[in-house]
C-alpha positions in Angstrom: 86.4 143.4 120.3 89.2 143.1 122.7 89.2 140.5 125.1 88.7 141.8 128.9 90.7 138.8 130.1 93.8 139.0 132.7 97.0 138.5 131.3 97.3 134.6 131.2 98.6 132.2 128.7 95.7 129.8 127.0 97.2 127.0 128.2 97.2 128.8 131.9 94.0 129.6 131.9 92.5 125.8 131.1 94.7 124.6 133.7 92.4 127.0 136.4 89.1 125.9 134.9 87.1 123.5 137.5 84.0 122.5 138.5 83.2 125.0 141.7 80.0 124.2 143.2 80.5 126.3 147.2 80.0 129.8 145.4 79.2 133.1 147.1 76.7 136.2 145.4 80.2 138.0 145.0 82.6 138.7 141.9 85.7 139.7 141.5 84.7 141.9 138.2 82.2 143.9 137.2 79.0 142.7 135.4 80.2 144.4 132.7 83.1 142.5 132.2 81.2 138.9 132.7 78.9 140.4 129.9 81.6 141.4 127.5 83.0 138.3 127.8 79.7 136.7 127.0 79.7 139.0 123.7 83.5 138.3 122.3 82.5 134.5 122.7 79.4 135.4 120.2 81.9 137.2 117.9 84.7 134.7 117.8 83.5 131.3 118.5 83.5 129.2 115.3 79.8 128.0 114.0 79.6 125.2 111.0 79.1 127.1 107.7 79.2 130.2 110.1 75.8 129.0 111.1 75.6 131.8 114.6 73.6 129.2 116.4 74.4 130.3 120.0 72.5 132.2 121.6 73.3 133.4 125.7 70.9 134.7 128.4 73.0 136.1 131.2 70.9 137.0 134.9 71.8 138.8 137.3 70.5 139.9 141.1 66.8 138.8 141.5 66.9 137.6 138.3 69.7 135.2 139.0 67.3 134.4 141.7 64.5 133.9 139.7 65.8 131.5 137.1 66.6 129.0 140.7 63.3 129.5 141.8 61.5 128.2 138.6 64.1 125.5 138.7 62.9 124.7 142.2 59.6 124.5 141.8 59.2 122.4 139.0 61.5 119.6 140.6 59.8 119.5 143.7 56.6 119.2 141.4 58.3 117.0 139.4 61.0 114.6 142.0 58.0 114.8 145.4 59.3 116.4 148.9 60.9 113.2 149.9 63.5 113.3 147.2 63.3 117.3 147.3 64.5 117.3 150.7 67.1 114.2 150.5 69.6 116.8 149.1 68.1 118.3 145.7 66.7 121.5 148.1 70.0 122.1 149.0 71.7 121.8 145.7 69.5 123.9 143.7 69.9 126.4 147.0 73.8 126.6 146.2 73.5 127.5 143.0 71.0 130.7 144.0 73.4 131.4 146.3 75.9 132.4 143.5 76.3 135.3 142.0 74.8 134.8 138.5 74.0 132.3 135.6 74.5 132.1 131.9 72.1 130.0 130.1 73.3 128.6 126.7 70.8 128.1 124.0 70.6 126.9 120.1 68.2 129.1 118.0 66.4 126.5 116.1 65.6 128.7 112.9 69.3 129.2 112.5 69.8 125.1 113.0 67.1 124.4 110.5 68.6 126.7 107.7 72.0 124.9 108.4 70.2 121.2 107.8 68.2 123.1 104.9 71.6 124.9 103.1 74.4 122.3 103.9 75.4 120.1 100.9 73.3 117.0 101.0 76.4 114.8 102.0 76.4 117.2 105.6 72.8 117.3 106.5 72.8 114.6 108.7 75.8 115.9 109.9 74.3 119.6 110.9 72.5 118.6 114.8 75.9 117.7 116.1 77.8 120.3 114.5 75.4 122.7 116.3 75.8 121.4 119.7 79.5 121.2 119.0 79.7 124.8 118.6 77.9 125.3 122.1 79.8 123.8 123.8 82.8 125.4 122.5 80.6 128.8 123.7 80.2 127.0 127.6 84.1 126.1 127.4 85.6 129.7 126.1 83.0 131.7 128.9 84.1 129.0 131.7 87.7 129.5 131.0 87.3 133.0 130.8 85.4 133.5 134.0 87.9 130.9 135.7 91.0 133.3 134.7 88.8 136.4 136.8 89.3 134.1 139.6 85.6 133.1 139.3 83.9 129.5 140.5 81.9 128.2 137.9 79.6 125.1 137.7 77.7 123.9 134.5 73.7 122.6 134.9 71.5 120.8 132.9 67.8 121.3 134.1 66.8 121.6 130.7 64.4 120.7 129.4 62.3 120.5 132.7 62.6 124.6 132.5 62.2 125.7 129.8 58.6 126.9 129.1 59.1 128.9 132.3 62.5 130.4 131.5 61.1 131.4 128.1 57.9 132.9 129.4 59.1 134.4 131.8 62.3 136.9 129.9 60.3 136.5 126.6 62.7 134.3 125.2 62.1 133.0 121.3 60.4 129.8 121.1 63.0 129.0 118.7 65.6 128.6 121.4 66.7 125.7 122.9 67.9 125.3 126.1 71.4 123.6 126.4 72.9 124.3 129.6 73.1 126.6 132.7 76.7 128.1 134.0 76.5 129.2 137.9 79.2 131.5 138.7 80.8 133.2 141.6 83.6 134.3 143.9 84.1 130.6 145.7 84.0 130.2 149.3 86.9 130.2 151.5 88.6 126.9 151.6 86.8 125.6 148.8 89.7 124.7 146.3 88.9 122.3 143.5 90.3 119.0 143.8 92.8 117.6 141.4 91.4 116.2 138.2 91.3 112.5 138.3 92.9 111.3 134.8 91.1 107.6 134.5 93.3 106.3 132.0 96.9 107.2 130.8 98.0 109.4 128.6 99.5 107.1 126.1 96.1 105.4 125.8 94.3 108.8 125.0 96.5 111.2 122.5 98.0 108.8 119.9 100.9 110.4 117.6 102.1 109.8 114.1 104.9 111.3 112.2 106.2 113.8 114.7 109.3 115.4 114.0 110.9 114.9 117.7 
């Protein structure tokens, strides 16, 4: 499959990707596009023992809408109106606001034939490696989605919605929940801020035997 990215280099492309929570219901591509993205991730994203763990529900429109609307409801059931209104409301009412979400799951059959099949030095080993490989699913479709001049945020109201999610697009009860990107055209004015590196460089990539 051939990636429908612009024309950026990899290291280009990183650079762009930020947290952007002030998103509008607009995009600068096609749904198509967003979804083929979603698909090449699938096909070319390394798995442990080329497990195929990841799985991706993408929403659109109402169902976009939806998916914040479950959210919604059971945190106000499960946080009260006090706390509900003390900024969680309006949070969870930016991310509708956007113009879709991609929810990252693990299929659990796939995890358990990894623990099951990997050599008996691995299988404890086998958890993390899946959860590894999701997040290298989240990072290639934020960066991808960033280089489309896309604002994306990343969510973790699993697994408060889960049941609900799975009900209610018939999703395996094998999946698990891992995380839920937002994405959107971001507002005007809404830039991302620079990245705040928290310690130096020298005390976070260590080198040995370079040929300089």
């Amino acid at each position: 499959m051939t990636s429908p990215l612009v024309p950026l280099t990899f290291i280009k492309a990183t650079e762009m990707r930020r947290t952007r929570r002030a998103l509008t219901s607009r995009s600068t591509v096609d749904d198509s596009v967003i979804i083929k993205i979603a698909e090449a991730a699938i096909l070319t994203v390394p798995s442990a023992f080329n497990n195929q763990s990841a799985r991706m529900t993408i929403v659109f429109d109402a169902d976009h809408q939806k998916l914040w609307s479950i959210t919604a409801d059971a945190l106000l059931a499960k946080i009260g109106p006090e706390r509900w209104n003390s900024g969680t409301k309006d949070r969870i009412s930016g991310f509708a606001s956007a113009y879709g979400t991609i929810m990252f799951w693990d299929d659990g059959s796939c995890a358990d034939a990894l623990k099951e099949n990997a050599p008996e030095i691995y299988k404890d080993k086998t958890d993390e490696w899946v959860q590894q490989s999701n997040g290298m699913h989240q990072y290639y479709v934020w960066t991808a989605l960033s280089a489309l001049g896309l604002g994306v945020n990343l969510q973790h109201y699993n697994p408060l919605i889960d049941t609900e999610v799975k009900r209610t697009w018939n999703i395996s009860a094998d999946w698990k929940l891992r995380a839920q990107m937002v994405f959107g055209v971001p507002e005007a004015g809404s830039g991302p801020e620079d990245k705040v590196q928290k310690l130096p460089l020298e005390q976070r990539v260590h080198v040995f035997g370079a040929k300089m």
